[in-house]
N, C-alpha and C positions, 0 to 999 in steps of 0.2 A: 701855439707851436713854438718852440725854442727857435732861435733867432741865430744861433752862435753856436760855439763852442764851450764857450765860459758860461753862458746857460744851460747846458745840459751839463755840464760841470756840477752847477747849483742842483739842476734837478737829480741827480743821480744821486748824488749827494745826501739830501732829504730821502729820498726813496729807500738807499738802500743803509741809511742812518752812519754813513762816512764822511770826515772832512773833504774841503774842499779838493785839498791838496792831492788825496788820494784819488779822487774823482779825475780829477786832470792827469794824473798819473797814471790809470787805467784806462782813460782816453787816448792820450801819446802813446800806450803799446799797444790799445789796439788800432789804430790810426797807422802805427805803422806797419801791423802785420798786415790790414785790407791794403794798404798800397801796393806791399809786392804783391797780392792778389790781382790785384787791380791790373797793376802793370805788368803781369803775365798773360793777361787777357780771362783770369776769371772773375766775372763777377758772383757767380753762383757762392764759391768760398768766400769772399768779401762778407757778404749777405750774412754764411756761416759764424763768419769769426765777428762781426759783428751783434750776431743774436746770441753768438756764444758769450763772449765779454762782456759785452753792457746791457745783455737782455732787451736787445732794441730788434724794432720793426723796420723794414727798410724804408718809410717815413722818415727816417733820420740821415738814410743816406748822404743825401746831396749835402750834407755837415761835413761832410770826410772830403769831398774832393772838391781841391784846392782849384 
């Protein structure tokens, strides 16, 4: 299981055959679209914009909040 942020950086990276940098890149916007999710009290859309973004499972969640 990824550990960090900058490993799912790596992994996403490899998977979806992007640098790193863009990996990180699309982590920071969707990182910050689940926070105001977050912090409006939804987690349902977090979830959303998260499996929308980076194709992830909520396995990954607890990566996002800080």
């Amino acid at each position: 299981m990824v550990k960090d942020l900058h490993e799912l950086a790596e992994m996403l990276s490899k998977r979806d055959n992007i640098s790193i940098k863009e990996a990180e890149e699309m982590i920071a916007v969707c990182q910050l679209d689940m926070e105001s999710a977050f912090y409006n009290g939804n987690l349902d859309l977090a979830e959303q914009i998260m499996a929308g973004d980076l194709g992830l499972e909520m396995d990954y969640f607890d990566l996002f909040i800080n």
